[in-house]
N, C-alpha and C positions, 0 to 999 in steps of 0.2 A: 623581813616578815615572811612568814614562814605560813602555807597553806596544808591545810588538816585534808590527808586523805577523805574522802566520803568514806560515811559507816558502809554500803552497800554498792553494790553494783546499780548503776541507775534502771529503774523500772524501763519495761522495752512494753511497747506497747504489740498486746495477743492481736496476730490476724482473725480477721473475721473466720470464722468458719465455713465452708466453699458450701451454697446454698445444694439442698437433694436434686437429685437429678431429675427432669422433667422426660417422661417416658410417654407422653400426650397420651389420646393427642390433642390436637386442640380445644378449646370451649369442652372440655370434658366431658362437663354433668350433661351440659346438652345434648352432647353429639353419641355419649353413651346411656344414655338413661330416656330422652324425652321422646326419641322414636318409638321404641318399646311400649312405653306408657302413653303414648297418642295410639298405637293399635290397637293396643289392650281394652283401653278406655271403649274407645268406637265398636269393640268387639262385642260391649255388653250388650248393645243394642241386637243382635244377630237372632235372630227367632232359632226356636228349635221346632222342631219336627212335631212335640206335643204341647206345645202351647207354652212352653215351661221358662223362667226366667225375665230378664229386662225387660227383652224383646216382646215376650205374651203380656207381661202387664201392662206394657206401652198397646198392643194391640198390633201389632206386626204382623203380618201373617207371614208364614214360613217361605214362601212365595216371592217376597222380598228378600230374601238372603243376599241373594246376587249384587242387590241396590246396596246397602251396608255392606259388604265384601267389598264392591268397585271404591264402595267413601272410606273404606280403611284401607285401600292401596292408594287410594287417589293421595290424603292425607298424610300419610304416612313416606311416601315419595317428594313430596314436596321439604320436608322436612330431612331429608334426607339429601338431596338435593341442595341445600341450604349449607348443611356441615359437610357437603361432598371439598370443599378448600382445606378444612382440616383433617379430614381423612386420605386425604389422595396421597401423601407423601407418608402418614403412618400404617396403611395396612400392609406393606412391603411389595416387594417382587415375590412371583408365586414357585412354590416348588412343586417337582413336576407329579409326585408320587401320592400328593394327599386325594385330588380326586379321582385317580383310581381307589383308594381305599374307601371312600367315601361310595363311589358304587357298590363296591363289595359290603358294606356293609347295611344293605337295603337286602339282604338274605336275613340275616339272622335278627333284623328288625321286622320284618315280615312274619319269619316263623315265632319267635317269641311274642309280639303281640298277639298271632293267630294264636295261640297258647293259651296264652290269658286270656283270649274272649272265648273258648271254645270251653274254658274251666267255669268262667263265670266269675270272673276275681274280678270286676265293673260296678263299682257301685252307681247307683241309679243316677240318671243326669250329670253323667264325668264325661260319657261318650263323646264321639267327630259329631258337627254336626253332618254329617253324612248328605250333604247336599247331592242328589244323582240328575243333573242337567237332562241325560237323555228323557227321564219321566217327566220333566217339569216341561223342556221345550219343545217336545216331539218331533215336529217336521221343521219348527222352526230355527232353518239352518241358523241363518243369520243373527241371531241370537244367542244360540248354542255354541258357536266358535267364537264370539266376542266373551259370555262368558267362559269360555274353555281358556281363550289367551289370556283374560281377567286373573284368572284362576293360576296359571302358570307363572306367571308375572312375580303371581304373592308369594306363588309354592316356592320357585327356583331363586326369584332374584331375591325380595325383598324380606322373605320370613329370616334366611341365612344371616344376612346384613345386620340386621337389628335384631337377632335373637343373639348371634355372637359379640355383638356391642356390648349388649345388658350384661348376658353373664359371664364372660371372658374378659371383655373389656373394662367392664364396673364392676359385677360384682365379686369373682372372684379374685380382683385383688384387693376389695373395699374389705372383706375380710381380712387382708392380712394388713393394711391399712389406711385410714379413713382418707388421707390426699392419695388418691388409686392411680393418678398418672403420676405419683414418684415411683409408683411398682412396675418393675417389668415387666411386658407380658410373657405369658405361657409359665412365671413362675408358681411352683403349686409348693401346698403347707398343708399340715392334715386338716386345717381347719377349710381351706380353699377345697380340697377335695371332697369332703362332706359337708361342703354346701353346693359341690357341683351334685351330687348324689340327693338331696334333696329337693333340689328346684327341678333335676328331671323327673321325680318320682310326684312330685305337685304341679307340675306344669303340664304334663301330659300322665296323667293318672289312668286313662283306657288304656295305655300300654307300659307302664310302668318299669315292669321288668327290663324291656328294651331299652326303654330310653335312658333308665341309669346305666346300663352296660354299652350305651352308644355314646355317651355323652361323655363318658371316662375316657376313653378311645381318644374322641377329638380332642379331650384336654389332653392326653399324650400328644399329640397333634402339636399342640400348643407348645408343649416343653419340650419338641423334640425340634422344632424349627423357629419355635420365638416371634413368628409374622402372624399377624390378626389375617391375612388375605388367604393362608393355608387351609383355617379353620374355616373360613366364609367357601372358600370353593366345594371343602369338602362336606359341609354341610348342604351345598349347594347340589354337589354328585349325589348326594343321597337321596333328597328332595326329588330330582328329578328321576332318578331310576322309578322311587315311589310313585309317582305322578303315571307314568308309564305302564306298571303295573298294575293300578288302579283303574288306568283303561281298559287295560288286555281282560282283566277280570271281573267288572261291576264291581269291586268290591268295596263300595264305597264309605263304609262305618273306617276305614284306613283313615280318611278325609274330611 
């Protein structure tokens, strides 16, 4: 008895296809999205100077600014704090060269917003709230250096951290797509680059012109060394040269 070849080759079974690469970092949405929009949030509450927004209909008086700054650094730290397990292994080791350029680029942030507010390109209620501690506490040191460290805390450490999370770490890769920790960072697309160009130009609308020419920069930042901790320092150098000058000058509509 005689056995019949098979008409075919036996079926082989397809391996799986090797799952996208996970570019974290951890808890994602959270750890990139929910700091950001816990400040934000808390922000709305922040009086202005003429009565105007959350803060004036709630009945706030400007007066309190300092109390709502300390609850949106207080909050916002804690949370932070929280996803510091899944960030400590992905923002990398730092390279030496970003915050120098990050000071340097507190010149042409300076002159270019002084530009535009001295043109008058500001539309009404876009402005800093311009909080100037020395008018509010006068002699009262000890108040004035608590919020002055207050102040510093949010400028240098914690605005950098969670500003760079949102849109380097969420959104500009949630642009190129919607699971954002299988994107690399620092990878840019023209879509990713004008959306970094528009959230500067709406997120800080009193200085418009700088902050989208500042904000390109850093994303070069980003694709020229690949580590979220580059873009946090240099954001950070910037931040604090600002701060600095801010002093030397009153000029606090910067702020």
């Amino acid at each position: 008895m005689t056995h019949r070849a098979p008409d075919g080759p036996p079926q082989s079974r397809k391996p799986d296809a090797p799952a996208p690469a996970d570019h974290g970092p951890g808890h994602p949405w959270l750890t990139c999205l929910v700091p950001m929009l816990v400040f934000l949030l808390i922000g709305i509450l922040e009086p202005s100077r003429n009565g105007g927004g959350a803060g004036g209909w709630l009945g706030i008086p400007y007066e309190r600014y300092p109390v709502i700054y300390a609850l949106r650094v207080a909050a916002t730290l804690l949370l932070l704090a929280w996803a510091w397990p899944s960030l400590r292994g992905w923002l990398g080791q730092p390279t030496w060269w970003p915050p120098l350029l990050g000071l340097a680029l507190v010149v042409p942030w300076v002159v270019l917003a002084t530009l535009q507010h001295q043109a008058g390109w500001v539309l009404a209620g876009t402005g800093r709230v311009a909080f100037n501690p020395f008018d509010s506490f006068g002699n009262d040191s000890g108040l004035l250096w608590a919020y002055l460290g207050v102040r510093c805390l949010g400028l240098v450490v914690l605005v950098p951290i969670i500003e760079e999370l949102f849109l380097r770490g969420f959104l500009l890769r949630f642009v190129i797509d919607e699971h954002f920790w299988r994107v690399p960072f620092g990878i840019l697309t023209a879509a990713s680059a004008g959306t970094c160009a528009l959230y500067a130009a709406g997120s800080h609308p009193s200085e418009a012109v700088a902050a989208v020419g500042w904000f390109a920069i850093v994303s070069g930042i980003a694709a020229a060394t690949r580590k979220p901790i580059d873009c946090i320092l240099a954001h950070a150098a910037t931040n604090l040269a600002l701060g600095a000058y801010v002093l030397a000058t009153g000029n606090w509509w910067l702020l």
